[in-house]
C-alpha positions as CSV (number, residue, x, y, z in Angstrom):
1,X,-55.4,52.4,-29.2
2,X,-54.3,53.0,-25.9
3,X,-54.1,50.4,-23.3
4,X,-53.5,50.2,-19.3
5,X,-51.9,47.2,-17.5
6,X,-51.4,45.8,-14.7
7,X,-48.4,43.6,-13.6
8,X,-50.2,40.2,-14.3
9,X,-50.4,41.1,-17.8
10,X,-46.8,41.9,-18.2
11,X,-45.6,39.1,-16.2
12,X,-47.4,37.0,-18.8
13,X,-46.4,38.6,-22.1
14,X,-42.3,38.3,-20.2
15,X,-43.2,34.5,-19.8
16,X,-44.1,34.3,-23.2
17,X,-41.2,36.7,-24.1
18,X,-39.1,33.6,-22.1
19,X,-40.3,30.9,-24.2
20,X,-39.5,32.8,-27.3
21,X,-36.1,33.6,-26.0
22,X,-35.7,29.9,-25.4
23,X,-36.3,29.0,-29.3
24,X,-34.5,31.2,-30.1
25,X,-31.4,30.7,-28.8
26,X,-32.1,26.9,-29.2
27,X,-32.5,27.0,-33.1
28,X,-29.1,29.2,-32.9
29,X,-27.6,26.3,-31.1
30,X,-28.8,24.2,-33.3
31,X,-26.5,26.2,-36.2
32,X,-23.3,26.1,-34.8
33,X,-20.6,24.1,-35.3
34,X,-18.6,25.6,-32.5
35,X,-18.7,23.7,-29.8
36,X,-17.9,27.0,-27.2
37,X,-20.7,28.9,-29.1
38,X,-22.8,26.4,-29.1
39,X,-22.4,25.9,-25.3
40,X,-23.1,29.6,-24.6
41,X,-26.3,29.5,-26.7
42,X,-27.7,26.6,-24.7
43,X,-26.7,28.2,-21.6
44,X,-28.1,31.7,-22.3
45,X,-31.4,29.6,-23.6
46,X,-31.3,27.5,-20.2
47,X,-31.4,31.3,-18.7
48,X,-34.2,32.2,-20.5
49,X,-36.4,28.7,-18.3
50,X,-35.0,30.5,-15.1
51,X,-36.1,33.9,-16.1
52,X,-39.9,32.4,-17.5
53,X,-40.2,30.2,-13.6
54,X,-39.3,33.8,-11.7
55,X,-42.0,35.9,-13.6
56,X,-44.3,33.0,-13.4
57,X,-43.3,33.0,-9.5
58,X,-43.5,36.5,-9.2
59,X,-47.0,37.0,-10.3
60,X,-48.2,34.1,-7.7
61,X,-46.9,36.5,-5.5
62,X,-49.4,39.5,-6.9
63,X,-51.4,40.9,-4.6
64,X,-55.2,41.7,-5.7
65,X,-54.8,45.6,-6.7
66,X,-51.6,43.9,-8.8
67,X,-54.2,41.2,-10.6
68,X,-57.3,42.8,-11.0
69,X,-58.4,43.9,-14.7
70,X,-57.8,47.1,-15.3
71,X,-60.9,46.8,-17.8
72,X,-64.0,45.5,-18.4
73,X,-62.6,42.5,-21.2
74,X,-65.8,39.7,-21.4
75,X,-64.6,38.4,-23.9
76,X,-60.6,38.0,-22.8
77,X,-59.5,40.3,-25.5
78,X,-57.0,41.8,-23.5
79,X,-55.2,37.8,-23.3
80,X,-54.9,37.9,-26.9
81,X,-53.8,41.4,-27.4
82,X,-50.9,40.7,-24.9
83,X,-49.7,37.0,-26.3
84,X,-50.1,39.0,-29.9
85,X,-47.6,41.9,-28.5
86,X,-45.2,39.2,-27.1
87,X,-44.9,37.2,-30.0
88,X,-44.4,40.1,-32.3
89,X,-41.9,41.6,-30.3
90,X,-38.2,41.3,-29.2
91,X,-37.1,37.5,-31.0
92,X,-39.8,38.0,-33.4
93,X,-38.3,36.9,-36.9
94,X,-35.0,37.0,-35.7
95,X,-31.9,35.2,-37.0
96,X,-28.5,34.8,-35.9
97,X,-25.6,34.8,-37.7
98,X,-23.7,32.0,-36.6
99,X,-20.6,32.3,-38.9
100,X,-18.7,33.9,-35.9
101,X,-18.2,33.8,-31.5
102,X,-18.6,38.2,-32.0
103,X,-21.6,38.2,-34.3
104,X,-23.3,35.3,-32.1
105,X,-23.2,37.7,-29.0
106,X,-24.0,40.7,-31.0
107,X,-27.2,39.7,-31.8
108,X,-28.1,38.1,-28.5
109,X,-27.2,41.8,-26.6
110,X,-29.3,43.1,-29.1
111,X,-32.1,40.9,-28.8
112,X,-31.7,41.4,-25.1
113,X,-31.6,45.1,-25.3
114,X,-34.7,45.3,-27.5
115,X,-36.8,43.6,-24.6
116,X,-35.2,45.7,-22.5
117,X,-36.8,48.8,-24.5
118,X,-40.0,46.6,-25.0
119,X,-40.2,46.8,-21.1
120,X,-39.6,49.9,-20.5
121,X,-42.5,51.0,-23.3
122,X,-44.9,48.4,-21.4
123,X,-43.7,50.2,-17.8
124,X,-45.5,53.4,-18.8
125,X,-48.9,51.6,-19.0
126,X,-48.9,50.2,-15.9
127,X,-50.5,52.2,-12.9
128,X,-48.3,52.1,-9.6
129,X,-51.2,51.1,-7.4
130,X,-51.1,47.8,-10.5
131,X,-47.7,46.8,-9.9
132,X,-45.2,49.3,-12.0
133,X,-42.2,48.0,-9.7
134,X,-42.7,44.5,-10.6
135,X,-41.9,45.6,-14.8
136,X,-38.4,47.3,-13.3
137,X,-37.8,43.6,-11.7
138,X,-38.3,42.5,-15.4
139,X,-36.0,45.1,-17.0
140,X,-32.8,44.1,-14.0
141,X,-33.5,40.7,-15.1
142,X,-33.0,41.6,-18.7
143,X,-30.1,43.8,-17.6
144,X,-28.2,40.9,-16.2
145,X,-28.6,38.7,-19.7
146,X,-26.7,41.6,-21.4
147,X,-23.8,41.7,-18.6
148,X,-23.3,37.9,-19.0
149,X,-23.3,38.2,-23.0
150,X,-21.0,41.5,-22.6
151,X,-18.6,39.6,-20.9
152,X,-18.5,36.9,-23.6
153,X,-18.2,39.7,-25.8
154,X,-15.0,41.3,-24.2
155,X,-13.4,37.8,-23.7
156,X,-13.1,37.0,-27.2
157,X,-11.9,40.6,-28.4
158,X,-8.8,40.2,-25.9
């Protein structure tokens, strides 16, 4: 099945993406001991609220051509289809192990490069004239979760 976009849609599934992102790194927090760690997590979760109010911001900001359906959906399947994708994607099922500060920020760069790719898949199906550039806004804003991480990362290997 093949689907089209526009940014609205996507802006939703990332808000929804957000929320799950927020759990996620939550219930992490929630299983360490290290106080550090534990800090980190509830800061990178606390990142995840910002990132959900800008993509709820930015699509207030849509114009029309950005909003509009792309097709004819009576029956708001497309809503379902795209709250389906985001739950099943990027922190879907995901654990942390929380035994250690490096595996910790392993998994959170690779959750945050899986959205990244999630993204970039969902940019193809978005027309320009629907808002294409907004998804890239998305992707720097996942871009700069993994820099923050990284340099977690590269702090505790020195």
């Amino acid at each position: 099945m093949y689907h089209k976009f526009n940014a609205k849609a996507i802006l939703e599934m990332a808000e929804n993406i957000e929320k799950n992102g927020y759990a996620f790194y939550r219930k992490a927090a929630d299983d360490v001991k290290d106080p550090e760690i534990k800090t980190f997590l509830l800061e990178l979760a606390e990142m995840e609220v910002g990132h959900e109010k800008l993509f709820t911001s930015m699509k207030s900001k849509l114009s029309d051509k950005e909003s509009e359906d792309i097709v004819f959906d009576p029956y708001d399947e497309a809503a379902l289809y795209i709250e389906a994708l985001a739950d099943t994607r990027v922190f879907y099922e995901k654990t942390i192990d929380t035994s250690s500060a490096e595996e910790v920020f392993k998994a959170a760069i690779e959750a945050e490069k899986e959205s990244i790719v999630f993204y970039l898949g969902m940019k193809e199906l978005v027309p320009d004239e629907a808002g294409k550039d907004k998804i890239q806004e998305i992707i720097k804003e996942e871009m700069k979760h993994i820099q923050t991480i990284s340099k977690k990362l590269l702090a505790i290997k020195r």
